[in-house]
C-alpha positions in Angstrom: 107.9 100.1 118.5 107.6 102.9 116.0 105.2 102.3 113.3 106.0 103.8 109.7 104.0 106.4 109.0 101.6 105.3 105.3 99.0 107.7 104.7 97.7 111.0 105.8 94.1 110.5 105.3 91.1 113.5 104.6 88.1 112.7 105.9 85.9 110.2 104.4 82.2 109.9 104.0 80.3 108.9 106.5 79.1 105.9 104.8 82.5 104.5 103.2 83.6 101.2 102.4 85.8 100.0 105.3 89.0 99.8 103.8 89.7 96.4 104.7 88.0 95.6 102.4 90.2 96.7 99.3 93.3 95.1 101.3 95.0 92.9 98.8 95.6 89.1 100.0 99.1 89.3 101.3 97.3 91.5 103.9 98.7 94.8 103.4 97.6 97.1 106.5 96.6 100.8 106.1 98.5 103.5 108.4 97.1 107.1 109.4 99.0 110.1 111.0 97.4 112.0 114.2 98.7 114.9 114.7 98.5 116.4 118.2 101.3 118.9 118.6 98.5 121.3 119.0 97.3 119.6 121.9 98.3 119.8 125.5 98.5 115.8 127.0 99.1 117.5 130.0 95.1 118.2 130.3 92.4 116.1 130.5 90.5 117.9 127.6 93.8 117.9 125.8 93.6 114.0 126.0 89.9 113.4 125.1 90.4 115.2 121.6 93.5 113.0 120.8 91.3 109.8 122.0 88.6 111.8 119.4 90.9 112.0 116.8 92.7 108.1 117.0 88.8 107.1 116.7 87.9 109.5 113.7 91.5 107.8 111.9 89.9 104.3 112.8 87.0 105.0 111.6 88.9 106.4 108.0 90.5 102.9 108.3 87.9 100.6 108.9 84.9 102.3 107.5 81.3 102.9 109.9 79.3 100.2 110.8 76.2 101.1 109.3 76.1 98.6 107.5 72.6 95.5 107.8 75.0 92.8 107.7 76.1 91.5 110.8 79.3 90.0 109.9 80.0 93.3 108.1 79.1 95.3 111.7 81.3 92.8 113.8 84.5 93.0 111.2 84.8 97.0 111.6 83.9 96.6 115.1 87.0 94.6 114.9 88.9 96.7 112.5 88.2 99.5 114.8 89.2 97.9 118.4 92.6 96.9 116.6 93.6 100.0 114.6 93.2 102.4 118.3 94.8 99.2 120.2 98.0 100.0 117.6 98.2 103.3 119.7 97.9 102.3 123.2 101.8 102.7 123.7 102.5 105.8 121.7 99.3 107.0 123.3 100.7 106.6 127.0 104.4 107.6 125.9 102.9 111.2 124.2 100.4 112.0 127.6 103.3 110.9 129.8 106.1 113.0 128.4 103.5 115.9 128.8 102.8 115.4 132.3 106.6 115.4 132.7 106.6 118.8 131.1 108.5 117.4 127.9 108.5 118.6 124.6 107.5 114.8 123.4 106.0 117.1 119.6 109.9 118.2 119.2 110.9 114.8 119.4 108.8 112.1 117.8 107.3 115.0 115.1 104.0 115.3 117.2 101.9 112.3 115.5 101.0 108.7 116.5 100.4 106.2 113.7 96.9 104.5 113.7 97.5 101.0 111.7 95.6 97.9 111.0 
């Protein structure tokens, strides 16, 4: 399934409001591009900085847990686990196509969509 493709996020502070937060009530989800078509899947190290990246895009979604409120801590924990969970399959599709030797970049645009 092929998520659309919302928001291409900066970095945000370390200590920012999880964004979750702001959604409106008919839940409207947030959506972040990853780029990897720098990246080769076909390598272990190549893997572990898209894994990286799909958490940093979480973390823009969701916010840091830094947060003294326990429920607060346990909702971006949340947040987090389902926003890299909306990867899992482009994920595998990506690392796959580049052990194949594909050129998956050339024919998806080189991005997965990180949503929650």
């Amino acid at each position: 399934m092929k998520t659309a493709l919302t928001l291409m996020a900066a970095l945000g502070s370390a200590f920012a409001t999880p964004a979750f937060a702001s959604d409106d009530a008919a839940g409207a989800s947030r959506s972040v591009e990853v780029r990897y078509s720098d990246l080769n899947l076909a390598t272990a190290g190549g893997v572990a900085s898209l894994k990286r990246r799909i958490s940093d895009a979480a973390t823009r979604i969701c916010g840091d847990s830094y947060s003294r409120d326990l429920g607060m801590r346990a909702a971006v924990a949340k947040c987090r686990t389902a926003a890299i969970d909306s990867t899992r399959v482009q994920m595998a599709d990506a690392i796959s196509a580049a052990q194949r030797g594909q050129a998956y970049a050339q024919v998806t645009g080189g991005s997965i969509a990180v949503s929650h």
